[in-house]
PDB file of N, CA, C, O and CB in Angstrom:
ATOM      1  N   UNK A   1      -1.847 -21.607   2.924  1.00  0.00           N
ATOM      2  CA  UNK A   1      -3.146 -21.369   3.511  1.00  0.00           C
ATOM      3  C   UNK A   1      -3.453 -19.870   3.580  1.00  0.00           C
ATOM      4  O   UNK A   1      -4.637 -19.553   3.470  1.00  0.00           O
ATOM      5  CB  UNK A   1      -3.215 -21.992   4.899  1.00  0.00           C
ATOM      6  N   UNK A   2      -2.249 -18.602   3.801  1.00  0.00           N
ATOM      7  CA  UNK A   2      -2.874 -17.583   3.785  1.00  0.00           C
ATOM      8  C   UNK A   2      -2.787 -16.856   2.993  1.00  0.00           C
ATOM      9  O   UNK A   2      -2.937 -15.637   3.080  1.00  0.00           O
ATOM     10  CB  UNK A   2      -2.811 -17.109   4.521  1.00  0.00           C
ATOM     11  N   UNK A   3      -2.436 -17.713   1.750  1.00  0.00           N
ATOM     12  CA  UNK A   3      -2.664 -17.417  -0.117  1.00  0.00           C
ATOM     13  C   UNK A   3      -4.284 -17.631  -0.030  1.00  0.00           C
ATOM     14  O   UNK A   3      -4.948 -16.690  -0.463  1.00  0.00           O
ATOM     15  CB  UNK A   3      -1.700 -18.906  -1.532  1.00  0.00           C
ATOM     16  N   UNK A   4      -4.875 -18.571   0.393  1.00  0.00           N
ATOM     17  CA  UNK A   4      -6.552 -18.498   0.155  1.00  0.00           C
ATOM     18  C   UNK A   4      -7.223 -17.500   1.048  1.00  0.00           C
ATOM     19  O   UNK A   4      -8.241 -16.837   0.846  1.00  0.00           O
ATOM     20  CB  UNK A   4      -7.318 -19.963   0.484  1.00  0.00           C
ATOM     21  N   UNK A   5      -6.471 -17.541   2.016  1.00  0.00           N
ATOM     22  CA  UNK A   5      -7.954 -16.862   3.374  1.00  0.00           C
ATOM     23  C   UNK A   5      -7.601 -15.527   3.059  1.00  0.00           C
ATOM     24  O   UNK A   5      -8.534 -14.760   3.301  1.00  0.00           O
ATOM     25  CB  UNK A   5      -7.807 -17.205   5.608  1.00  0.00           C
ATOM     26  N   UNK A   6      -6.279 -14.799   2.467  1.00  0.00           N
ATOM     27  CA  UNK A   6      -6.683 -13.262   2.465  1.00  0.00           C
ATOM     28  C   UNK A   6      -7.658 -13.075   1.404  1.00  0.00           C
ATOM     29  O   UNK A   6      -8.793 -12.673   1.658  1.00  0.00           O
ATOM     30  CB  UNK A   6      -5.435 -12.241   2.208  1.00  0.00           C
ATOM     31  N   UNK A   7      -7.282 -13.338   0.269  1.00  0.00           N
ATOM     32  CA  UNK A   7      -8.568 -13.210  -1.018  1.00  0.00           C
ATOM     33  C   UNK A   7      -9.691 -13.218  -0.933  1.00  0.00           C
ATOM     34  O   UNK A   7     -10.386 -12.399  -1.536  1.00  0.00           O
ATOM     35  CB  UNK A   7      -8.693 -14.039  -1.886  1.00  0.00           C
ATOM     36  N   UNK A   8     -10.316 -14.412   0.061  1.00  0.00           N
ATOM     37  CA  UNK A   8     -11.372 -14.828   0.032  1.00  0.00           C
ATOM     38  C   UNK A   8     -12.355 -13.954   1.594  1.00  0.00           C
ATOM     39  O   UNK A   8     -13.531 -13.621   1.452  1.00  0.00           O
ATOM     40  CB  UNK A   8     -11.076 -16.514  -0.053  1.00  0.00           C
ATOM     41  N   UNK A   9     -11.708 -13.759   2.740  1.00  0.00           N
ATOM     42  CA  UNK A   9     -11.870 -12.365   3.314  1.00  0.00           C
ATOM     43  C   UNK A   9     -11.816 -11.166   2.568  1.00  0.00           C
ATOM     44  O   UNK A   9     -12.602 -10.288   2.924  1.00  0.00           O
ATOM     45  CB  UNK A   9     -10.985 -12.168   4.203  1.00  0.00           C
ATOM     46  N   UNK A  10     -11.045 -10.921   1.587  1.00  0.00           N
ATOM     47  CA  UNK A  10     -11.960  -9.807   1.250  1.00  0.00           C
ATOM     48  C   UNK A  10     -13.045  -9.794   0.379  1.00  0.00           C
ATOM     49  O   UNK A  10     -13.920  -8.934   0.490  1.00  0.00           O
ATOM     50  CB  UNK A  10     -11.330  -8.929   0.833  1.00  0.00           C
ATOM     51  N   UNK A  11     -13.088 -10.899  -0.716  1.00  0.00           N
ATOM     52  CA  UNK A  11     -14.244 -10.893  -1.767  1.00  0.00           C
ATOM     53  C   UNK A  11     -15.520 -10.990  -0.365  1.00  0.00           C
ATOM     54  O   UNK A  11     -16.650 -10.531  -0.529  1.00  0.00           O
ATOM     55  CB  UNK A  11     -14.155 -12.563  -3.191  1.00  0.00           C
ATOM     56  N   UNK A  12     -15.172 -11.520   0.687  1.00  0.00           N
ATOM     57  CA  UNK A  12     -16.507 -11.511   1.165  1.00  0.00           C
ATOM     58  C   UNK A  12     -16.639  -9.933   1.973  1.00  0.00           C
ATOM     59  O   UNK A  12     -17.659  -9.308   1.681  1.00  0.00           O
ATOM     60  CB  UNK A  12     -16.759 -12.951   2.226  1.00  0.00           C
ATOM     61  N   UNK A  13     -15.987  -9.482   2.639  1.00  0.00           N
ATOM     62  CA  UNK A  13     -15.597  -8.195   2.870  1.00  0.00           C
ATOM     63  C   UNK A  13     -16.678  -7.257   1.658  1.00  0.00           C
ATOM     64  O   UNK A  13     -17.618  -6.487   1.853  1.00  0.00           O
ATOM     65  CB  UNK A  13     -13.755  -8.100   2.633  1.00  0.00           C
ATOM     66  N   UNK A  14     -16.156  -7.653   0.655  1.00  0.00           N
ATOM     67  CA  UNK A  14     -16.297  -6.410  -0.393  1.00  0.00           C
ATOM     68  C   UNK A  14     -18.540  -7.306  -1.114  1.00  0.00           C
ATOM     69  O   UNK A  14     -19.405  -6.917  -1.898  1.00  0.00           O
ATOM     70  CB  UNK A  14     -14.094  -6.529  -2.297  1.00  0.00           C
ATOM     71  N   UNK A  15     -18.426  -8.123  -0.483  1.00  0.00           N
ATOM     72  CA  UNK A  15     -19.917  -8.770  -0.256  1.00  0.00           C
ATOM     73  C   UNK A  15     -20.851  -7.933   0.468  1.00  0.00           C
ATOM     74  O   UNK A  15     -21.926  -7.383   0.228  1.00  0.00           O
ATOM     75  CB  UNK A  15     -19.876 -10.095   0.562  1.00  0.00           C
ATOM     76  N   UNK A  16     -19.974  -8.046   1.532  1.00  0.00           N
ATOM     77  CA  UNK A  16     -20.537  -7.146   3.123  1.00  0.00           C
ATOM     78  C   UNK A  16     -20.697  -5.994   2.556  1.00  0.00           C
ATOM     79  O   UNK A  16     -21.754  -5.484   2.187  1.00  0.00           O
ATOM     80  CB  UNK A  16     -19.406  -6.924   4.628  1.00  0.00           C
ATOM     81  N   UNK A  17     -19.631  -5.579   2.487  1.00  0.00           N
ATOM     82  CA  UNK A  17     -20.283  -4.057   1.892  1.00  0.00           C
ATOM     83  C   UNK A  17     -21.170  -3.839   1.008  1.00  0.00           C
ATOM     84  O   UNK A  17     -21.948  -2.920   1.263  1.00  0.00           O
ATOM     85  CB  UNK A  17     -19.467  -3.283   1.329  1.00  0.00           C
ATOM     86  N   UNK A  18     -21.284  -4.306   0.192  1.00  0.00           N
ATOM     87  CA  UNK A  18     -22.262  -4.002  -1.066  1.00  0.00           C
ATOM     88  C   UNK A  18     -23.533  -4.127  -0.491  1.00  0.00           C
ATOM     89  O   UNK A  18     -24.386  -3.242  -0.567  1.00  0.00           O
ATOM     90  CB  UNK A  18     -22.141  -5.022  -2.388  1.00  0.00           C
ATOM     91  N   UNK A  19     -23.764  -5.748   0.374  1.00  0.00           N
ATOM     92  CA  UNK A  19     -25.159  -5.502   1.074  1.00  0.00           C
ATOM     93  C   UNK A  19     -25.509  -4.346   2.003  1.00  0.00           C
ATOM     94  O   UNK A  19     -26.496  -3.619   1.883  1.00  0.00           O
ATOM     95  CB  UNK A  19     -25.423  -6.599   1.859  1.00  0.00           C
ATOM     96  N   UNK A  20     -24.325  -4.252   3.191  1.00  0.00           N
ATOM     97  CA  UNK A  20     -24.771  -3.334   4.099  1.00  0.00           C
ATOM     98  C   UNK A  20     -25.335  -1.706   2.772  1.00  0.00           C
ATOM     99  O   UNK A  20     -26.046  -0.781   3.163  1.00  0.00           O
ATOM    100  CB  UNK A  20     -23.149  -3.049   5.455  1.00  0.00           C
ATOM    101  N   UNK A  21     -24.972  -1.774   1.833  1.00  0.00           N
ATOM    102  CA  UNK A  21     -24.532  -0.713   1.250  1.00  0.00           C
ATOM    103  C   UNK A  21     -26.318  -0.359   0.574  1.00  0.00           C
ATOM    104  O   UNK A  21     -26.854   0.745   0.485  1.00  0.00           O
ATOM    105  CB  UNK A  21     -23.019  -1.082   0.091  1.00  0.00           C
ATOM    106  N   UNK A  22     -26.833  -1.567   0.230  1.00  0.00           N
ATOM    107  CA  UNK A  22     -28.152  -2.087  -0.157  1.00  0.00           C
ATOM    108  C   UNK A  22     -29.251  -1.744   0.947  1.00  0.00           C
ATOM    109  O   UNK A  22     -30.251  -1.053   0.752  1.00  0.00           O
ATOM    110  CB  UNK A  22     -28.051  -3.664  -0.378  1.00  0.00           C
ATOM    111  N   UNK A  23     -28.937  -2.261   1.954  1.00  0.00           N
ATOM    112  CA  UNK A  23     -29.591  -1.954   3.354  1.00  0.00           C
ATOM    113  C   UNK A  23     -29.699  -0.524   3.922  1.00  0.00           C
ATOM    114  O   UNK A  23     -30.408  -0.039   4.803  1.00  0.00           O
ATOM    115  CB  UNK A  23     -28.837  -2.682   4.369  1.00  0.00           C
ATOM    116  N   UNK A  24     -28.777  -0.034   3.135  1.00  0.00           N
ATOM    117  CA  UNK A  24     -29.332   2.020   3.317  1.00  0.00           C
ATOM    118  C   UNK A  24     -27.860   2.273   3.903  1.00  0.00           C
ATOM    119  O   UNK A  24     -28.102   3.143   4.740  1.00  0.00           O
ATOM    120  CB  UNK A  24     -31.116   2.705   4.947  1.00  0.00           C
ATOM    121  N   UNK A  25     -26.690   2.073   3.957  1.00  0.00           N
ATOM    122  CA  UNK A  25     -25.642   2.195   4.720  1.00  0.00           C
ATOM    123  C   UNK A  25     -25.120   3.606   3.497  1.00  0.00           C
ATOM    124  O   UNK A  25     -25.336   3.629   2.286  1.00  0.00           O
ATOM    125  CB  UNK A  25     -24.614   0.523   4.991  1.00  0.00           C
ATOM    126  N   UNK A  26     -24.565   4.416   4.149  1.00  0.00           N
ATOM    127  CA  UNK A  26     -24.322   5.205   3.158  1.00  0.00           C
ATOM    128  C   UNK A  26     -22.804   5.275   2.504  1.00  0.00           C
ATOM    129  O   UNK A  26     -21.859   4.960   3.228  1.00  0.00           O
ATOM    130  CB  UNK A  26     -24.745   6.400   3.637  1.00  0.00           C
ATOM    131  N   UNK A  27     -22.601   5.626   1.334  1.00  0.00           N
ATOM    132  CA  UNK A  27     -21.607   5.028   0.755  1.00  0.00           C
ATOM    133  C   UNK A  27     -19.992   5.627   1.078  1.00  0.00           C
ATOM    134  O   UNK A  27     -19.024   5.182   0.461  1.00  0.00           O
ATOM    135  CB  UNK A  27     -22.005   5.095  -0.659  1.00  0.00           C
ATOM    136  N   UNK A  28     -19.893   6.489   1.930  1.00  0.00           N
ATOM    137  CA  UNK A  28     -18.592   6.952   2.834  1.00  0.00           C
ATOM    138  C   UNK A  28     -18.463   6.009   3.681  1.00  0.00           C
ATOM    139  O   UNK A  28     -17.374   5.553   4.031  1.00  0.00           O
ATOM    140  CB  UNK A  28     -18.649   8.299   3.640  1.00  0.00           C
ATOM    141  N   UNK A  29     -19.643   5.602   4.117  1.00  0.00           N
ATOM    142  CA  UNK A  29     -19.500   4.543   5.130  1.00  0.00           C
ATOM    143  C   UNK A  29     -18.719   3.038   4.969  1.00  0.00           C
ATOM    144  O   UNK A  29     -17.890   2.416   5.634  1.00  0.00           O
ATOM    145  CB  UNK A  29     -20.828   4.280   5.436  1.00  0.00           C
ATOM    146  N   UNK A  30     -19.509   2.799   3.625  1.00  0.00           N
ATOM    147  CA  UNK A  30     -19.357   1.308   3.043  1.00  0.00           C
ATOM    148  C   UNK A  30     -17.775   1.482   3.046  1.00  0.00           C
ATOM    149  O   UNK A  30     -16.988   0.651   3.501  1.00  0.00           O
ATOM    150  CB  UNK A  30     -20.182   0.904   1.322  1.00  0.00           C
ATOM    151  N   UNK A  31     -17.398   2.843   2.396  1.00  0.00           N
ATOM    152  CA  UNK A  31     -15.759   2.794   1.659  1.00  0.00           C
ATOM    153  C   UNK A  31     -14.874   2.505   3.628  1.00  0.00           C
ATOM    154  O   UNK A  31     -13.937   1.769   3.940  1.00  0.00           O
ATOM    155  CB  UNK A  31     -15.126   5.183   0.427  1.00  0.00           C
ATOM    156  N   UNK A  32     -15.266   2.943   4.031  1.00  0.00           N
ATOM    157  CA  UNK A  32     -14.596   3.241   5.540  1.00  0.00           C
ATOM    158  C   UNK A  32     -14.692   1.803   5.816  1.00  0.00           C
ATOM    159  O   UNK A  32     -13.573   1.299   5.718  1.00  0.00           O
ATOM    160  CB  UNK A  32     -15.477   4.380   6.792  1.00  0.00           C
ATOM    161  N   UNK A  33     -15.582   0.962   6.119  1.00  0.00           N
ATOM    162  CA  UNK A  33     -16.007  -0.746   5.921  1.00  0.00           C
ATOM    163  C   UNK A  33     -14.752  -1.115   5.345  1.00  0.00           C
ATOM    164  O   UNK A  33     -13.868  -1.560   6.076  1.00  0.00           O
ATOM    165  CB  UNK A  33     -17.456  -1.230   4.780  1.00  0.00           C
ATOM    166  N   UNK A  34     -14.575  -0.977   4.103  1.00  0.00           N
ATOM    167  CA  UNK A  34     -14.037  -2.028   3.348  1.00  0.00           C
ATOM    168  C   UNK A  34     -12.530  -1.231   3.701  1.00  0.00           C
ATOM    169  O   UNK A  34     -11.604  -2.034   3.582  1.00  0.00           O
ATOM    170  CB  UNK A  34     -14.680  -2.281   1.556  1.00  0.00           C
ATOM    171  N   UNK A  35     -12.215  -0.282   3.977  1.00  0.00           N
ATOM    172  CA  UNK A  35     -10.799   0.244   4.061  1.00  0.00           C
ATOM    173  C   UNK A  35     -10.238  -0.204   5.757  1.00  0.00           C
ATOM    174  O   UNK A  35      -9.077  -0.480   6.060  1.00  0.00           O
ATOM    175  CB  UNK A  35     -10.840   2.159   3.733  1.00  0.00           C
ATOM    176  N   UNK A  36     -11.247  -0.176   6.544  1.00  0.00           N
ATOM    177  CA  UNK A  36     -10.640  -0.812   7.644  1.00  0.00           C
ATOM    178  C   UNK A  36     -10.558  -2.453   7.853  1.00  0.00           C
ATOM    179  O   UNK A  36      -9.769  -3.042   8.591  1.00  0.00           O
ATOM    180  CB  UNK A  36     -11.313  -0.264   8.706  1.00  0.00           C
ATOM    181  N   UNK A  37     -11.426  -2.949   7.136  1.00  0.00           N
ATOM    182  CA  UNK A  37     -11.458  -4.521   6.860  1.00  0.00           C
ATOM    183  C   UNK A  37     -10.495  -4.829   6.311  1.00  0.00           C
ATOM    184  O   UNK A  37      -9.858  -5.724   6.865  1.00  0.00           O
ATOM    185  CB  UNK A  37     -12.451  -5.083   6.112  1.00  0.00           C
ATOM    186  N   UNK A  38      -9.982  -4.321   5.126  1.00  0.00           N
ATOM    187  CA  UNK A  38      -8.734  -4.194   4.637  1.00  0.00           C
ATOM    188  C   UNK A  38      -7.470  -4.538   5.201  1.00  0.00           C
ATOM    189  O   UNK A  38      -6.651  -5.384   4.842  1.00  0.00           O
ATOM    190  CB  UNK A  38      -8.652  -3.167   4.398  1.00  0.00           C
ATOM    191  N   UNK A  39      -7.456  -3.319   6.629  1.00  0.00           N
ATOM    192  CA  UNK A  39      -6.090  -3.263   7.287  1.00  0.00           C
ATOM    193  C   UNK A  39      -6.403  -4.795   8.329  1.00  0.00           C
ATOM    194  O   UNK A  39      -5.561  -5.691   8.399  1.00  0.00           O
ATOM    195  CB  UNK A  39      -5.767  -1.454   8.306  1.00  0.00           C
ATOM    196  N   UNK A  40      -7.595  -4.842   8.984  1.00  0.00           N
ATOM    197  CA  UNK A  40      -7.916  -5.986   9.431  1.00  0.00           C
ATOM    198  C   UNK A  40      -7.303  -7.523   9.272  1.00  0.00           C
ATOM    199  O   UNK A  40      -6.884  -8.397  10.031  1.00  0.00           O
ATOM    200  CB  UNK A  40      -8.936  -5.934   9.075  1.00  0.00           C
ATOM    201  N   UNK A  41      -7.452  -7.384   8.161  1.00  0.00           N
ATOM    202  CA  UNK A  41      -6.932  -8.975   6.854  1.00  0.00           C
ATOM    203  C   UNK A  41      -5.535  -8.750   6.895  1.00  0.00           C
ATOM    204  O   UNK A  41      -4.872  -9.687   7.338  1.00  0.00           O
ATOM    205  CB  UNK A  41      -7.526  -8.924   4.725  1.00  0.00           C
ATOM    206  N   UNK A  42      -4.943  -7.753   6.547  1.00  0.00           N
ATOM    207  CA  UNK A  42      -3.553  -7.479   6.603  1.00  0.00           C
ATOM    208  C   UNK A  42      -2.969  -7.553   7.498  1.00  0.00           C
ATOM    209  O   UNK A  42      -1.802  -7.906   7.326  1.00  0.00           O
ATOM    210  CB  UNK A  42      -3.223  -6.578   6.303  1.00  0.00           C
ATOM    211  N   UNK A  43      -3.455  -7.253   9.026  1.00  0.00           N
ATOM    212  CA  UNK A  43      -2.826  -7.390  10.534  1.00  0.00           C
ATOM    213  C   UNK A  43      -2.947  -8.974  10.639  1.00  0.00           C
ATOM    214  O   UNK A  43      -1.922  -9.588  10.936  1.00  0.00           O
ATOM    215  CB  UNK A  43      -3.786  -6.466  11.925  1.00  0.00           C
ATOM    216  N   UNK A  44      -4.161  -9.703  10.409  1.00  0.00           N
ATOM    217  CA  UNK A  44      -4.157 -11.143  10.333  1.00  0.00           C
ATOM    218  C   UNK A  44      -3.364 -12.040   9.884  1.00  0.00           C
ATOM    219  O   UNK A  44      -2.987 -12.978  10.587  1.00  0.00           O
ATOM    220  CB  UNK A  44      -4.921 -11.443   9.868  1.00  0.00           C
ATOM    221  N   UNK A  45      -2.852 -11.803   8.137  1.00  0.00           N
ATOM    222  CA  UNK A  45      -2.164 -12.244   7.405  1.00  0.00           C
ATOM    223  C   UNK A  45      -0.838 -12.415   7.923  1.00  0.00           C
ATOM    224  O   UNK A  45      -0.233 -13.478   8.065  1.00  0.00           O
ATOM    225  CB  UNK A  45      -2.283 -11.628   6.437  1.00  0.00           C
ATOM    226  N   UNK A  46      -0.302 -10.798   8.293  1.00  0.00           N
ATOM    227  CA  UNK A  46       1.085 -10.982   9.124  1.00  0.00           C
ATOM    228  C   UNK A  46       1.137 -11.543  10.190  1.00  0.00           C
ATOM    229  O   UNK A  46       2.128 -12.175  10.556  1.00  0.00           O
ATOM    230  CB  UNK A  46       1.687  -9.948   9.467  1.00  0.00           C
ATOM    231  N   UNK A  47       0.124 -11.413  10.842  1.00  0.00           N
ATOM    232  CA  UNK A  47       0.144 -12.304  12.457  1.00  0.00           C
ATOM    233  C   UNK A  47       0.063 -13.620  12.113  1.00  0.00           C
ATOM    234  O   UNK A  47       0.516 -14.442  12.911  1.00  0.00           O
ATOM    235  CB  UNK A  47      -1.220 -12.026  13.618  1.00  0.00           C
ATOM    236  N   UNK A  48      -0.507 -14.055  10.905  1.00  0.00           N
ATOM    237  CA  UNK A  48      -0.100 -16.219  11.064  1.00  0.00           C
ATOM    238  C   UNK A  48       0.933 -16.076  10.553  1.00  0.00           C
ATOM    239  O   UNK A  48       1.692 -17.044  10.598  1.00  0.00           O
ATOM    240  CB  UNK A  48      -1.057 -17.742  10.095  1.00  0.00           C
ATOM    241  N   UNK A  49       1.383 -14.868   9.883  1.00  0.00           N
ATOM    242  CA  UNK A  49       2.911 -15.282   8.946  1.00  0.00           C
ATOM    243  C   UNK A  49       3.968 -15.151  10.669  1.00  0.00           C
ATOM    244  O   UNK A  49       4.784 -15.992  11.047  1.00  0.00           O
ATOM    245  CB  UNK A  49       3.552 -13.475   7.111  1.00  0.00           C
ATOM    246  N   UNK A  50       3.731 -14.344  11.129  1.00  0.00           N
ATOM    247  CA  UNK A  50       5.209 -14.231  12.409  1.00  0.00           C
ATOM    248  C   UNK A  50       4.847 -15.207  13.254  1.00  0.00           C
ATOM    249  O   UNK A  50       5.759 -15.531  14.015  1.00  0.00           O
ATOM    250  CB  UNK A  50       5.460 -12.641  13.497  1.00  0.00           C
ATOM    251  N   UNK A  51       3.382 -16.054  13.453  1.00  0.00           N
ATOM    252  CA  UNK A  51       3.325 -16.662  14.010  1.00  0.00           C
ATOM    253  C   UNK A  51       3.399 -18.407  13.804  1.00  0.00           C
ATOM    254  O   UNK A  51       3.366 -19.295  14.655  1.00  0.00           O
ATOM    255  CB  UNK A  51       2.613 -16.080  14.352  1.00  0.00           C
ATOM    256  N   UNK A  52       3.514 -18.480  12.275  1.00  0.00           N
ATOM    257  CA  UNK A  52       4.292 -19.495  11.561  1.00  0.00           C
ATOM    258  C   UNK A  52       5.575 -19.766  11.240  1.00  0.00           C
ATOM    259  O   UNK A  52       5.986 -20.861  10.854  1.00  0.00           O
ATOM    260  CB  UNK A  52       3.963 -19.537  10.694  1.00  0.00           C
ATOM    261  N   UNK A  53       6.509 -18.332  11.465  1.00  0.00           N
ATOM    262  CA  UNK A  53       7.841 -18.754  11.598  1.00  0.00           C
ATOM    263  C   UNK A  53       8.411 -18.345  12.387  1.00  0.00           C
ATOM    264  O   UNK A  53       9.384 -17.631  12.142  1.00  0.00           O
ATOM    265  CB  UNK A  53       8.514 -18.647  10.791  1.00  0.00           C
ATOM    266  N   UNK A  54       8.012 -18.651  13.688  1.00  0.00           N
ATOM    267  CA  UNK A  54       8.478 -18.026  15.147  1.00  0.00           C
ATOM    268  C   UNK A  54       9.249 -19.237  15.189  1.00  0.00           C
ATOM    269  O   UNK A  54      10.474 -19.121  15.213  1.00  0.00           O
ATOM    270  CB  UNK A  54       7.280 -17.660  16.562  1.00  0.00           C
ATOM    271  N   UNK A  55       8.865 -20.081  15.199  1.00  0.00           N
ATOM    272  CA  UNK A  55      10.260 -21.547  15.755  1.00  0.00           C
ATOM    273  C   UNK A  55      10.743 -21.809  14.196  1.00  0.00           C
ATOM    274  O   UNK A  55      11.056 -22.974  13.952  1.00  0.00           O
ATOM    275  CB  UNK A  55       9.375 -23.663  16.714  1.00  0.00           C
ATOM    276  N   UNK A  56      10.829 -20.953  13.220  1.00  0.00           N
ATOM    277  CA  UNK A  56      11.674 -21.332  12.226  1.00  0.00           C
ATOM    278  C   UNK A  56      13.251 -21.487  11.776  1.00  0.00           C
ATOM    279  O   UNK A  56      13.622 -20.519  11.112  1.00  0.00           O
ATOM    280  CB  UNK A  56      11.291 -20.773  11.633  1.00  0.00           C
ATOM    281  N   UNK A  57      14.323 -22.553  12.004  1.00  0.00           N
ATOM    282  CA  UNK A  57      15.241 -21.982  12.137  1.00  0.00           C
ATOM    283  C   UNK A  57      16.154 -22.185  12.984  1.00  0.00           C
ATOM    284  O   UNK A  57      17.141 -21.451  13.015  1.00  0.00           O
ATOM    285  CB  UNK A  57      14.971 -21.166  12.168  1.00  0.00           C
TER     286      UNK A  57
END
């Protein structure tokens, strides 16, 4: 399951940005968006992973 949801958080992530980016957002900005969304997905990813094999074992 968090073989699909990281990928697909960011293709939409990298969605978000492009619109906000469309909407007048300026483009240091957008990159800052998508670089902290980034670490976002990544703190997530590991948190169902330690929190899927906490009683593993």
């Amino acid at each position: 399951m968090i073989v699909l949801i990281g990928p697909v958080l960011f293709i939409l992530l990298i969605l978000f940005a492009i619109w906000q980016q469309k909407r007048g957002l300026a483009g240091w900005k957008a990159a800052l968006l998508v670089i902290v969304g980034t670490g976002a997905i990544a703190v997530l990813s590991f948190g169902l992973l330690i929190v899927g094999f906490r009683n593993f074992g």
